[in-house]
C-alpha positions in Angstrom: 32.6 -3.3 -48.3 31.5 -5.9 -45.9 27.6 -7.3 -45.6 27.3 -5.8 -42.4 28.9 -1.7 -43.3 26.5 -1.9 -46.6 23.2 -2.7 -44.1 24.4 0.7 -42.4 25.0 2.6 -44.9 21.6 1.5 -46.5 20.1 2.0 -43.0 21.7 5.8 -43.1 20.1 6.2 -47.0 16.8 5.1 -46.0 16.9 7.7 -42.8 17.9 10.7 -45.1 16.4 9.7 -48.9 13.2 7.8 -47.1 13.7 5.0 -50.0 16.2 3.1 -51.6 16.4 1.1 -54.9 18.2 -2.2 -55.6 20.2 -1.0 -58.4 21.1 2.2 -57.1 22.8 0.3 -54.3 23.9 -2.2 -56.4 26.2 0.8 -58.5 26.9 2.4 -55.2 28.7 -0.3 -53.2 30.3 -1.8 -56.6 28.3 -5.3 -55.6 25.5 -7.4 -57.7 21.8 -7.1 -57.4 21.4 -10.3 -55.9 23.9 -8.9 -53.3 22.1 -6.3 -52.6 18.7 -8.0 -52.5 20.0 -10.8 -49.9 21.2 -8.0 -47.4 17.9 -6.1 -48.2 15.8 -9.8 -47.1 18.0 -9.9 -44.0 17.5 -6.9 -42.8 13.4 -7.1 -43.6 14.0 -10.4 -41.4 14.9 -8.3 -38.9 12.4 -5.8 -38.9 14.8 -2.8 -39.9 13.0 -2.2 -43.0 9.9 -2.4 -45.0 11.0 -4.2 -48.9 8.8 -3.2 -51.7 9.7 -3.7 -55.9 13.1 -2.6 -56.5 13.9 -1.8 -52.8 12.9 -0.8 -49.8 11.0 1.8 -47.4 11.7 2.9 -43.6 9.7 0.7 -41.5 6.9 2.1 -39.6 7.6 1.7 -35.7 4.2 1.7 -35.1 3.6 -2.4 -35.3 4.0 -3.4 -31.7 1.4 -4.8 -29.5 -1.6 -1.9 -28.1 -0.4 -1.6 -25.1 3.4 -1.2 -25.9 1.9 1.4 -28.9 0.1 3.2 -25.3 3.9 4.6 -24.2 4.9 6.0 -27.6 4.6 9.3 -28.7 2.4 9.8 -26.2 2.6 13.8 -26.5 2.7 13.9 -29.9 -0.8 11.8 -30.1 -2.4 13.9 -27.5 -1.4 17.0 -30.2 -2.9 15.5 -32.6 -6.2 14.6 -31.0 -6.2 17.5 -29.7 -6.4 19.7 -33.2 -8.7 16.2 -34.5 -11.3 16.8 -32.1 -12.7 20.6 -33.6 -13.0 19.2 -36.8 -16.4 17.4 -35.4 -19.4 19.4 -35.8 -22.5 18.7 -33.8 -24.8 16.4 -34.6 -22.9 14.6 -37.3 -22.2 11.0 -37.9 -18.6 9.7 -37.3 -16.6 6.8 -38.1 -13.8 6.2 -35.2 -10.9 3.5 -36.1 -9.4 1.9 -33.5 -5.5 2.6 -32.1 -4.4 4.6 -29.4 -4.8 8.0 -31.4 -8.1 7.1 -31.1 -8.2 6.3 -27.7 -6.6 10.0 -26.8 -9.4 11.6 -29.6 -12.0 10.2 -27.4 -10.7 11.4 -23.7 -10.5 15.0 -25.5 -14.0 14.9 -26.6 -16.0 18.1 -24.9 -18.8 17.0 -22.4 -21.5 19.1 -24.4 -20.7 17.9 -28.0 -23.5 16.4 -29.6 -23.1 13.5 -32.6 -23.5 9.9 -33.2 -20.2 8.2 -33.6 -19.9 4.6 -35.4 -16.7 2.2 -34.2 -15.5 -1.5 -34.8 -13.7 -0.7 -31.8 -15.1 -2.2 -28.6 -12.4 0.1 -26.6 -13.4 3.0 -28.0 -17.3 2.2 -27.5 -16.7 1.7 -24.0 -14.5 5.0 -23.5 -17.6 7.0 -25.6 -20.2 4.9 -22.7 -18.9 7.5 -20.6 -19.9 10.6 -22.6 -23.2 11.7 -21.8 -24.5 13.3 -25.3 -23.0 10.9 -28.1 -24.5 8.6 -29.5 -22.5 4.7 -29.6 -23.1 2.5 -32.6 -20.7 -0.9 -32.0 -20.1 -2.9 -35.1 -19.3 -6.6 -34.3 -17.2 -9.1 -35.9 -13.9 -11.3 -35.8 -11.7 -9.3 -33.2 -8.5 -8.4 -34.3 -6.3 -8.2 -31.2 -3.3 -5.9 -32.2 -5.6 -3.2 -32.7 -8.9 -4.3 -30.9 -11.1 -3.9 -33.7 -13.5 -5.9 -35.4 -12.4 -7.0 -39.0 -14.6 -9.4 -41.2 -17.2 -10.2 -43.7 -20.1 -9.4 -40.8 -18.2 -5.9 -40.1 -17.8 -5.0 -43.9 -21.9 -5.9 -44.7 -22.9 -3.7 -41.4 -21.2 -0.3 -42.9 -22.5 -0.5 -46.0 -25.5 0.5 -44.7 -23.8 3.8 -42.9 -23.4 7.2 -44.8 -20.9 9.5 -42.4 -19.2 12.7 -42.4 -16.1 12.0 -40.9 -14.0 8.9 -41.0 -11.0 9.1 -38.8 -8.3 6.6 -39.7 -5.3 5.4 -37.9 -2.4 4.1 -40.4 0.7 2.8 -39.1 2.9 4.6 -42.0 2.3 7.5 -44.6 5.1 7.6 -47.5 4.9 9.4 -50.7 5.5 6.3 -52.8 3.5 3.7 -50.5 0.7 5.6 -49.2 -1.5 5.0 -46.2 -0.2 1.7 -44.3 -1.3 -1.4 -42.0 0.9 -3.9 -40.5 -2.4 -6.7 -41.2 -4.2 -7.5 -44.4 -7.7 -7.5 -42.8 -7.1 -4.4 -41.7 -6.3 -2.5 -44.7 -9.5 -4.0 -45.8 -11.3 -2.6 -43.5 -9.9 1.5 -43.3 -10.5 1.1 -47.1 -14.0 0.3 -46.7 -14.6 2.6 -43.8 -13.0 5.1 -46.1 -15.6 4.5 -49.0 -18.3 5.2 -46.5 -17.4 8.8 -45.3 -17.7 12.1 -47.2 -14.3 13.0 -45.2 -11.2 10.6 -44.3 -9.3 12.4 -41.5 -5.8 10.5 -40.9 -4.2 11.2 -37.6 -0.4 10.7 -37.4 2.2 10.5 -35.1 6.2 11.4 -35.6 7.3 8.1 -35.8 4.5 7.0 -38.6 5.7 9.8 -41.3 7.9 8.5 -44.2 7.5 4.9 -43.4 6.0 2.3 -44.6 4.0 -1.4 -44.0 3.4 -4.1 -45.9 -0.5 -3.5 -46.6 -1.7 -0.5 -48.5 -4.7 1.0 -47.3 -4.6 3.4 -50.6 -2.4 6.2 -51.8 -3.0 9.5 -49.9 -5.6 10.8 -52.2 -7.6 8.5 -50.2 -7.5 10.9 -47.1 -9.2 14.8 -47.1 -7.1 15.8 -44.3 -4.0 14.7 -42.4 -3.8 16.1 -38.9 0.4 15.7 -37.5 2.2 17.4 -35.0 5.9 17.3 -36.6 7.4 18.8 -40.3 6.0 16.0 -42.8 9.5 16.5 -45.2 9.5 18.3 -48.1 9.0 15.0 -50.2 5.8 13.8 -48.2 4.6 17.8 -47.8 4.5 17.8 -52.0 3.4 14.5 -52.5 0.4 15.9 -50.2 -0.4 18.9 -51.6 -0.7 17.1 -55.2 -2.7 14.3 -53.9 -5.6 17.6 -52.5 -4.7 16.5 -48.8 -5.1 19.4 -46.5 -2.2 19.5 -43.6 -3.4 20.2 -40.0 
């Protein structure tokens, strides 16, 4: 079997199995490890799939730029927000990541709900300017542009001092063996530490973020209380859920 039919065929495993291993592959197409491993680097190069030890993971599609990541799966994210937005009771305090989940969670918000919502996101503290009963609190620090958040040693001192109810947290890729994903280092910092500060960690999740991975771990998905999807997670990903305590909106 030629370089190029194996990168299909592990392309067509990775759709259906959601990860493969090096040796497995290596038995399969009768080739060595080393084989395998180079097409495996190649097609990483590429951006066709996330490596990890011993294989690989899909990639997650949700890496490009904010405003590409506006057009995608922009019903399912509306969904999603929409079911996101009764989980906030008045008057509590809420952590708000930045993406364009976020963005939509924010438009959805009713007129007459009352809380106090905390965000590194400078978007999203300009969309909540508009509301007339919340209350914004805008934690600074180094922008990171991908997502427009603050990331940093300022931002991580300035929420230690914040106890919340809610944290919701965009990911880039939820996987049953990788957990919660970011495309940025910083970043995965960050949702971690934003994590530690809530009592709840609500992860919103679009289609094309399920099964797949990136190369930061925020944390496995015990880390989460509730993910809120619009789309059948897998069998796999629905078990690996359940025995993590994650409840499934």
């Amino acid at each position: 079997m030629l370089s190029g039919q194996r990168k299909q065929a592990i392309l067509a495993l990775l759709a259906s199995e959601k990860q493969v291993q090096s040796r497995d592959l290596s038995q399969r197409f009768g080739v060595s490890e080393d084989s395998v491993r180079r097409d495996l680097r190649e097609m990483a190069a590429e951006g066709l799939l996330q490596r990890v030890h011993g294989g690989a993971l899909p990639v997650s599609a949700a890496l490009a730029g904010f405003e590409t990541r506006k057009s995608v799966q922009t019903d399912s994210k509306r969904a999603i927000a929409q079911k996101a937005v009764a989980l906030i009771q008045p008057g509590q305090i809420v952590l708000i990541d930045g993406g364009t989940t976020s963005a939509e969670l924010v438009r959805l918000l009713p007129a007459t709900l009352d809380f106090t919502a905390v965000t590194h996101s400078p978007s999203v503290a300009l969309a909540l300017a508009e509301h007339p009963r919340v209350e914004v609190i805008l934690i600074g620090g180094q922008l990171y542009k991908h997502s427009v958040v603050a990331v940093g040693a300022a931002m991580l001192e300035s929420i230690n001092r914040i106890n919340a109810d809610l944290f919701f947290m965009g990911v880039t890729g939820v996987h049953p063996a990788a957990g919660f994903t970011t495309g940025n280092f910083e970043e995965a910092t960050v949702k971690r530490a934003l994590a530690g500060r809530a009592a709840e960690t609500v992860v919103m999740a679009s289609a094309e973020k399920l099964n797949s991975a990136s190369a930061f771990a925020i944390g496995d998905l015990s880390l989460a209380s509730t993910l809120v999807i619009d789309t059948p997670p897998g069998e796999p990903l629905r078990q690996a859920l359940t025995a993590h305590g994650v409840t499934l909106i």
